[in-house]
Steps between C-alpha positions, in 0.01 A plus 500: 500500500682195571800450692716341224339875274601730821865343487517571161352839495743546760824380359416710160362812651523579890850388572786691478767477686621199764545663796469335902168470634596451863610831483160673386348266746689699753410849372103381543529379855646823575199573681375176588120562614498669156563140314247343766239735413520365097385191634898383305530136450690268260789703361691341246787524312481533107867404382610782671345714264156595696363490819123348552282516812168460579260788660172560651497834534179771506555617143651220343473086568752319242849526420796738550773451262855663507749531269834714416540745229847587369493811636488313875123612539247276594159414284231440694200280361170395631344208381167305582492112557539471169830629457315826281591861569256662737626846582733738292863381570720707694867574361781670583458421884856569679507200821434739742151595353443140421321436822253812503466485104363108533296584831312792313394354235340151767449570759543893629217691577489861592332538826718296675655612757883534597 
């Protein structure tokens, strides 16, 4: 998919709600060696309506994108290099889950050890 098709796709059906990305930014470097371990690069802003960022995690390489639901839940979506949905999107994530909830789904594996 395109870029000028993801923004479009985005506008009509991921975005919800404007809300401040700085401050999920904050929730997700709440641990930082967590948000090193994604491999996290180029975060950007969507109109203050989503959150992008760049992974390279060990179960998913692509995009993370972020938006707000009304209910002031988070939607979490995975997408490849193409801007297409890889993984099954994760709603209803409160901001303190937001962290683990991404990090499970990329990167987490169980055998590691605390």
């Amino acid at each position: 998919m395109k870029k000028a098709k993801f923004h479009q796709k985005f506008m009509n059906e991921y975005s919800e709600r404007e809300f401040n990305p700085n401050e999920t930014l904050q929730w997700l470097k709440a641990n930082i060696s967590i948000l090193w371990s994604w491999g996290f690069q180029d975060a950007m802003n969507l109109m203050n309506k989503g959150l992008i960022f760049k992974v390279n995690g060990y179960h998913h390489r692509g995009w993370v994108l972020i938006t707000l639901a009304f209910n002031d839940t988070y939607t979490v979506r995975f997408l490849n290099h193409k801007y297409e949905e890889t993984k099954e999107k994760e709603e209803n994530v409160y901001c303190d889950e937001l962290q683990d909830r991404i990090d499970t789904v990329i990167e987490k594996v169980d055998l590691y050890k605390m």
